[in-house]
N, C-alpha and C positions, 0 to 999 in steps of 0.2 A: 723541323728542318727549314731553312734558309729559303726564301724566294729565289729564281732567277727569271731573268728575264722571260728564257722560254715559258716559263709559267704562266705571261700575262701575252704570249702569241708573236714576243719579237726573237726574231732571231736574228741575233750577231753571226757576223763574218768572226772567221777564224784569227784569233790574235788580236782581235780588236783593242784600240785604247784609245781614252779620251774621250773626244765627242764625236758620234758619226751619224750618220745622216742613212733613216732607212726609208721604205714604204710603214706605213701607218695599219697597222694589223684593225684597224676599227672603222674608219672610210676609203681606204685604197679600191677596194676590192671594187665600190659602188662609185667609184670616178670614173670621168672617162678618160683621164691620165692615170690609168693605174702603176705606173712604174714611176712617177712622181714622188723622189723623197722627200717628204713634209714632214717626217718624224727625226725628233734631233734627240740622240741619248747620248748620255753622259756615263760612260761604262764606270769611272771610278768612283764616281756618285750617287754612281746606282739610279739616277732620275731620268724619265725621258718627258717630251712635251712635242703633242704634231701642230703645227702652226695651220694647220686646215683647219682641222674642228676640235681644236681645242682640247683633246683628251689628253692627260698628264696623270704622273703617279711618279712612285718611288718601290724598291724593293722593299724598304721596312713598313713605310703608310699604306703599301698598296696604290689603288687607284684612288685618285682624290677627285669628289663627285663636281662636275662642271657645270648643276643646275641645282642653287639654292634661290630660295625665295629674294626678292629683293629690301623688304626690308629687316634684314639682317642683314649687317656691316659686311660685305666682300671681304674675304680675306685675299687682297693683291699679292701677285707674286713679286719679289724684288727682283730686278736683273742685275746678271750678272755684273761685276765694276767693268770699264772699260779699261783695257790695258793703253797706257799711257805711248801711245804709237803716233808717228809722226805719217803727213799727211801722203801718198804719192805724187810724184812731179805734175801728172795729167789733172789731178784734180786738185791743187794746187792753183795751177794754169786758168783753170775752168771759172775757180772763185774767185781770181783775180780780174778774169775776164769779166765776174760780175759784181766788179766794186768792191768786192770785199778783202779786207785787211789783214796780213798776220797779223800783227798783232789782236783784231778782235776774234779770231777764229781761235787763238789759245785763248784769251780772256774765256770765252765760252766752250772750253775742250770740243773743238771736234775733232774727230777721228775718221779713220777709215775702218770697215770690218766687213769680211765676209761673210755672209749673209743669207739664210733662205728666204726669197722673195715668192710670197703664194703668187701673184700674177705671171709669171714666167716659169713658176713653179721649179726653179734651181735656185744653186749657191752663187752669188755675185757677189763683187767690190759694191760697198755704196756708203756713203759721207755717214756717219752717225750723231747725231743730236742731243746730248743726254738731256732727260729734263729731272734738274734737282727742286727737292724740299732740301731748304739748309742745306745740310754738306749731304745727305742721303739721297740715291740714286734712286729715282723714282719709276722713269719709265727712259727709252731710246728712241727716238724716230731716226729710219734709215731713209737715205731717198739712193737709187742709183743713175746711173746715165742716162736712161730713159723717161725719170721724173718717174717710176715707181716706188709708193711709199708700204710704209708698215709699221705699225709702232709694233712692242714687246708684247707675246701673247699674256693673256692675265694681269697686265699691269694696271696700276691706276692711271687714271688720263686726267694731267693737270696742264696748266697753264705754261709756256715752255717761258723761261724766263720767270720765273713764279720770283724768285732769289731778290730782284731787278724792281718789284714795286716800289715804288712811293707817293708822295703824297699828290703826285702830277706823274700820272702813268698814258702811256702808248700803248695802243692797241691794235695791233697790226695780224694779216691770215697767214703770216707763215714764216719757219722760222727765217729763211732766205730774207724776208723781208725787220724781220728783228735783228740780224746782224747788218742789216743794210741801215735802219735811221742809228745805231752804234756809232755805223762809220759816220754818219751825220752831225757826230756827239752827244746822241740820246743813249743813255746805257738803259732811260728807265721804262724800257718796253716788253713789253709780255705776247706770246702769238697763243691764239687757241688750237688745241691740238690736231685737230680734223678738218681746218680748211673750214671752207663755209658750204653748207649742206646746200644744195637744189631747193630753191624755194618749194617746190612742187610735195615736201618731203613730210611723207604722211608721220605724225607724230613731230613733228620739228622743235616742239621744246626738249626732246630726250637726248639730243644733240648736244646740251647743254651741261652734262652729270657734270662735268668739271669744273664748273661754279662751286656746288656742294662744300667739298673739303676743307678750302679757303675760305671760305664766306665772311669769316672775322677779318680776314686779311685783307679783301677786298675791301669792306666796308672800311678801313680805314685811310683810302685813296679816298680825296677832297676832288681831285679832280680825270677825269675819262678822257683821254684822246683819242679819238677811233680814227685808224688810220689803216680800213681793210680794202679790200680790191673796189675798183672803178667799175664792179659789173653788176648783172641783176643779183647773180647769189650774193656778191657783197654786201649791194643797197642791201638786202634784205637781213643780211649779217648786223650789220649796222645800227638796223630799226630792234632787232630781239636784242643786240648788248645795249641800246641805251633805253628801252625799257625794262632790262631788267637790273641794271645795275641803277638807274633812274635820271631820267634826260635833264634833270637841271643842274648836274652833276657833268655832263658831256658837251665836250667839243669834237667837230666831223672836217676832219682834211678832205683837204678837193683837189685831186690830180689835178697837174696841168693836161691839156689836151693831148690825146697821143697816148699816154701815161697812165697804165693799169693798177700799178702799187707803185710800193717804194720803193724797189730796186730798180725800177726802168728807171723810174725819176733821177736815181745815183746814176743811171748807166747815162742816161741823155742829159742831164744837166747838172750832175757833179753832186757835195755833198752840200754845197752850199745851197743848188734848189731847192733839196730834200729838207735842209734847216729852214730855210724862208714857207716852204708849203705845212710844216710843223708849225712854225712861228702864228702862222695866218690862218689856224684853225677859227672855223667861226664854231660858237657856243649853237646850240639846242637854243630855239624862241623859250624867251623865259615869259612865264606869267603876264600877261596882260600888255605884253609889245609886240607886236605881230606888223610883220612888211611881204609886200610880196617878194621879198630875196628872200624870206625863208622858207619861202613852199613855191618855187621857180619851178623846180623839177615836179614836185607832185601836181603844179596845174598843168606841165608838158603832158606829164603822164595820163589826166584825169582827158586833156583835149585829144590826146589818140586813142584813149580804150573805153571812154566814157564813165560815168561814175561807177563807183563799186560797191555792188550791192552785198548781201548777207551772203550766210552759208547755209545750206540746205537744214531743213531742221529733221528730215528724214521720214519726214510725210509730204507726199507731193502736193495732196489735196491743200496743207496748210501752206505750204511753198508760196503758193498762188497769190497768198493775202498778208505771211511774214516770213522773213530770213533772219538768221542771225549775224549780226554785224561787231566787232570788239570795238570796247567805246561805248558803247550804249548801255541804258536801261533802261531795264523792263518791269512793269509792275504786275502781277498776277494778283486775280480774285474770284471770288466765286462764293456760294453760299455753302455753309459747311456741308461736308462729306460727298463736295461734290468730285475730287478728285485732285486737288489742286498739286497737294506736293507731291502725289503719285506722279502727274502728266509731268512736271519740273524733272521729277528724276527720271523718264522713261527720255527726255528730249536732250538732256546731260548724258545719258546712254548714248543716244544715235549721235551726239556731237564728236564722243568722247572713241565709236567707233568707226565712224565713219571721215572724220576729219584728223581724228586727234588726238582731242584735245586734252587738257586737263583740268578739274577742278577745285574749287576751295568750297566749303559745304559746311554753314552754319545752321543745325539743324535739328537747337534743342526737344523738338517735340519729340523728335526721332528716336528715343531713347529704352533699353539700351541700342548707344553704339551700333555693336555689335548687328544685333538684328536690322537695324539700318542697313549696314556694309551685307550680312545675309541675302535680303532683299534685291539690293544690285546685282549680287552675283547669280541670282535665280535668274533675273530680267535678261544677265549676261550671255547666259546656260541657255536661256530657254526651256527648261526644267525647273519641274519644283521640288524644294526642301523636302518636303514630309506628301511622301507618295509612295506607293509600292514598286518597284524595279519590276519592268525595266524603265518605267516613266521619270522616277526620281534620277538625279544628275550623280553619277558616279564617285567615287573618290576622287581618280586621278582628274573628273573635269572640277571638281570641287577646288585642288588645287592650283590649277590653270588660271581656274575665276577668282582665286582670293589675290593672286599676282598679278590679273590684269586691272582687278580693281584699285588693287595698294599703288599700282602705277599711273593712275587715269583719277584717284579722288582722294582727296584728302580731309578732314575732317576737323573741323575748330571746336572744341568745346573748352574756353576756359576753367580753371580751377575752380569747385565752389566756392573756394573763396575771396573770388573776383568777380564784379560788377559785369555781367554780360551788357558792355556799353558797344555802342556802335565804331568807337573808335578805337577799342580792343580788339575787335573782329578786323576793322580794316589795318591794324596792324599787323597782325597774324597773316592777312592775305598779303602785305606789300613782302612779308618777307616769303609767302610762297611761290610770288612772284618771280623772284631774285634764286629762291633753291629750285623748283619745280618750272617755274614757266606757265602758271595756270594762267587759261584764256576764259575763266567761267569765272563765278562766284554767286554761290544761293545763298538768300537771306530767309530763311525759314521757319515760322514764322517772324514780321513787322513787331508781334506785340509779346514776344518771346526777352526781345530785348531791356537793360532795363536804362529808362530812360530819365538822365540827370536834367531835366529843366531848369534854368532859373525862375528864380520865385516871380521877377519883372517880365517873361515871356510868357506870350499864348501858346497855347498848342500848335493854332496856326504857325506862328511863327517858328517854332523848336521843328516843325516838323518840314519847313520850307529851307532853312538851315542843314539841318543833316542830311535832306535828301540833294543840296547842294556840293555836299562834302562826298557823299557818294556816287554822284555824278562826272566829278572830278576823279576821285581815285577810277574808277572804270576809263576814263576819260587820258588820262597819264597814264597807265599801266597800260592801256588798250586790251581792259579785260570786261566780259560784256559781265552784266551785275542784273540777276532777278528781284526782286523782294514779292515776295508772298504776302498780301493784306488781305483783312476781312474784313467785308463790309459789317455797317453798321445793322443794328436786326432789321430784316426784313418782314414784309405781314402778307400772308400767303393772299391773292387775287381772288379770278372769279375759277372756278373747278377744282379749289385749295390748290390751286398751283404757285409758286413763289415765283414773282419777275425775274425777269435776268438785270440782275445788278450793275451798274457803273461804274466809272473809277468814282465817279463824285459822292458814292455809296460809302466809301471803305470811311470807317472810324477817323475823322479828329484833322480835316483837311483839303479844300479843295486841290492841296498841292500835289496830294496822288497823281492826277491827270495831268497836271501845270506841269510839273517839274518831270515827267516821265519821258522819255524816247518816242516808248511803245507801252501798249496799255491792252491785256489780254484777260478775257472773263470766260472761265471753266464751269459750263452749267452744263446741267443732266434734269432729266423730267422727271420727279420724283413720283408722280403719279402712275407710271407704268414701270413698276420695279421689277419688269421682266425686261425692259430694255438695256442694252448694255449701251446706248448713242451717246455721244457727249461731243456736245457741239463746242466750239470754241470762237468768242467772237472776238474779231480785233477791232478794240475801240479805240486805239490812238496810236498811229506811225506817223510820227515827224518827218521821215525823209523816203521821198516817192522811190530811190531807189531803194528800200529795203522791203517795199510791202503793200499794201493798200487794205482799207476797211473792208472789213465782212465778216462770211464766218465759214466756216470748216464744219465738219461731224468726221469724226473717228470712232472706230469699235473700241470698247472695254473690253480687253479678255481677262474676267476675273481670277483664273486658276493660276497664271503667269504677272495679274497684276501688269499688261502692257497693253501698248493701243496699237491699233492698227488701224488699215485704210477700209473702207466698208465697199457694198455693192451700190452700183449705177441708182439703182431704185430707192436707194437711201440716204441720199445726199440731201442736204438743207436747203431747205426754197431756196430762189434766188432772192436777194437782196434788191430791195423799191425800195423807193424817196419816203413812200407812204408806213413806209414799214420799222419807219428808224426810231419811234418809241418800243416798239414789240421787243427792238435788237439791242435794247440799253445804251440809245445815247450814241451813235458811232458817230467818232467826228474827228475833223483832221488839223492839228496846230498845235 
């Protein structure tokens, strides 16, 4: 027998036809607008879709499930075509008022269309947007009188103006302001589809999925114009597109005074300002020429809010002595099995939940895979794998953690039959850069790598070289960069206790410590194998705002494999002058 409607809890009015607009049989109830129609079906279509939360289906597919994994390709819904309607007088009026041209407003179909708007929660008039791939309708942004927006539920979210690249592209936050440098004579500008997110905005690289798609397309624009708003979210709009598209690659427009975007600029000084403020983009400092016109603004800013240190690593205890800062590198050491790519990956956890962020993770020992990515989601869960229920971590959180992981790390392992060279990896990460937005990258192990020397260099040298080339990419990308080293063998002391090792320990260079940022050594007392303490000493921070010399102790919980903060009676002496052989070395330059 045939589906109807009532079957899946909607009920049509009597005689219905076309598309009507009901309450949502699946969140109405639990609104606190519950007589809010959100639900749009389509009676001869047989489809309906609630633009609240998203529930959709059809009489033949049934319901279509609106929570798959992410990595599996979305399947986006297409919107509807827009029917080829001409604009109303008022808004009309309105776009004229804001510089803009028929002719450019047919060049880029817009329309008007009625509309459910979630934030007012009705049907209103509002301008529509199409945003095409080629001639295919991709997705619609509506905006209405009130500057409420919406793009199409289920659609892909691409670059609006995607059509419009070339080889010297505009990059402007909205589309108002893409038809506005038009009217200036630029056709070749793109807006991104969501405005520019609140700096504040936890996870701020996911903001970004709409790089993805394109990314061939993209990459063959020579040159970036960023031309998005005059404020904090823009500055900061600004700093993530030409880090991830790559700053020597962008030029940054600078409003005149007064002058938020491009279209006040149209509205207060015509289109000829808008071309002159276009024309007069200055480039991104290139390599090795630096003025103080290109960091005006960052030393206004650095002189009212004083310098800016790291971000919390998620132990207070260790807060005290390092932060994490993008830009930098860190070198990790320690003597085997003292913990080292454990602690890395528990502190890639707390960045990854507490900030954000996202990872690139070279981490052939790790292997399989698999069990790696396993591991994270235990630390995730806070449950383990292989335990009796109710301890062990359920199904449905099993799948929770395999999505918050596939979103938060990503994994390099070239083909075996590719050279794991140092500048295969940082190629891999510059393009996760540009797809993801990763603000991390572990090098896991230093001696995992394999390393092309020339026959005329020393170690010294090959190794003061590469860790220059990784300095730099962390350094441009503004992605912070670990490397995992081991020192050279150690010969156990007096109580067969092993020292705590230096940077100037690790195999094949004093440039460990030279060329480092930050410089951190992972030891545990192997003589009381009931202790779970593992102190951490920081023996080299370069910048006094990120950190200072000493040492931390955190608990080991071996059943979860995570650290934590220990009790008051447990803390590590304090640090003396007299004490700074015991502490391997702690020193600051």
């Amino acid at each position: 027998m045939d589906k109807t409607f009532s079957d899946f809890g909607i009920e049509l009015p009597p005689g219905a036809s076309g598309e009507v607009s009901l309450t949502c049989p699946q969140c109405s109830a639990q609104r606190k607008k519950k007589r809010a129609q959100c639900l749009s079906v389509h009676v001869e279509k047989g489809v309906w879709v609630c633009h609240h939360c998203g529930w959709r289906g059809g009489l033949s597919q049934g319901v279509q499930p609106n929570h798959t994994l992410h990595w599996r390709r979305p399947a986006y819904r297409r919107p509807e075509p827009l029917p080829a309607t001409g604009l109303p007088e008022k808004m009309n009026q309105w776009l004229a008022s804001r510089g803009i041209t028929q002719e450019v407003l047919e060049r880029n179909k817009i329309t008007a269309q009625k509309v459910y708007m979630p934030q007012v929660e009705a049907e209103v008039w509002a301008l529509a947007f199409p945003y095409y791939r080629g001639e295919t309708l991709i997705n619609t942004k509506y905006r209405d009188k009130d500057k409420h927006f919406r793009l199409e539920v289920g659609a892909e979210r691409i670059l609006y103006g995607l059509n419009d690249l070339e080889e010297t592209t505009l990059v402007v936050e909205g589309e108002m302001d893409k038809l506005a440098v038009e009217v200036a004579g630029f056709q070749n500008g793109v807006s991104v589809p969501d405005g520019a997110p609140p700096p504040q905005t936890k996870d701020y690289s996911s903001k970004f999925e709409f790089l993805k798609a394109d990314e061939a397309a993209l990459r063959r624009v020579k040159t970036w114009i960023i031309a998005v708003d005059n404020d904090a979210p823009g500055q900061y709009l600004a700093e993530e597109l030409s880090r991830r598209l790559g700053r020597e690659k962008c030029k940054r427009v600078v409003w005149p005074e007064g002058c938020k975007d491009a279209n006040e600029v149209l509205l207060k000084g015509g289109p000829e300002a808008l071309a002159d403020c276009i024309k007069n983009a200055q480039p991104y400092p290139i390599a090795g020429v630096l003025t103080v016109s290109h960091f005006s603004e960052d030393i206004d800013f650095l002189y009212a809010h004083g310098l800016e240190g790291g971000v919390s690593t998620g132990w207070p205890s260790l807060d005290e002595y390092y932060t994490v800062r993008p830009g930098e590198l860190t070198v990790v050491t320690g003597i085997p099995n003292s913990g080292k790519s454990n602690w890395l990956d528990c502190l890639a956890l707390n960045l990854a939940q507490q900030q954000g962020w996202r990872f690139g993770v070279f981490s052939p020992e790790n292997q399989p895979v698999s069990h790696h990515m396993a591991r994270m989601i235990e630390k995730w869960a806070g449950k383990p794998f292989n335990a009796e229920p109710p301890s062990r971590l359920s199904p449905s959180t099993l799948e929770m953690g395999k999505e918050w992981v596939h979103e938060h790390f990503y994994w390099i392992l070239p083909d075996n039959d590719q050279d794991w060279t140092v500048d295969l990896v940082l190629d891999c990460a510059r393009a996760l850069v540009l797809r993801y937005g990763i603000k991390g990258l572990l090098l896991d192990p230093w001696n995992e790598f394999e390393h092309l020397r020339a026959s005329n260099m020393t170690e010294t040298e090959y190794i003061s070289s590469v860790l220059k080339r990784i300095g730099q990419f962390a350094r441009h990308h503004q992605v912070h960069v670990w490397i995992v080293a081991h020192p050279a063998k150690l010969f156990r002391g007096k109580n067969d206790q092993y020292p705590v090792p230096t940077l100037y320990d690790i195999s094949g260079s004093a440039n460990w410590r030279n060329k480092a940022d930050n410089g951190l050594v992972i030891y545990r007392n192997f003589t009381d194998l009931d202790s779970n303490l593992v102190d951490i000493y920081i023996q080299k921070i370069r910048f006094r705002e990120v950190g200072k010399l000493g040492v931390a102790r955190l608990r080991f919980d071996p059943v979860l494999a995570l650290y934590k903060e220990v009790e008051l009676e447990q803390e590590p002496p304090p640090y003396e002058e007299e004490d700074r052989a015991s502490m391997g070395g702690l020193s600051t330059s």
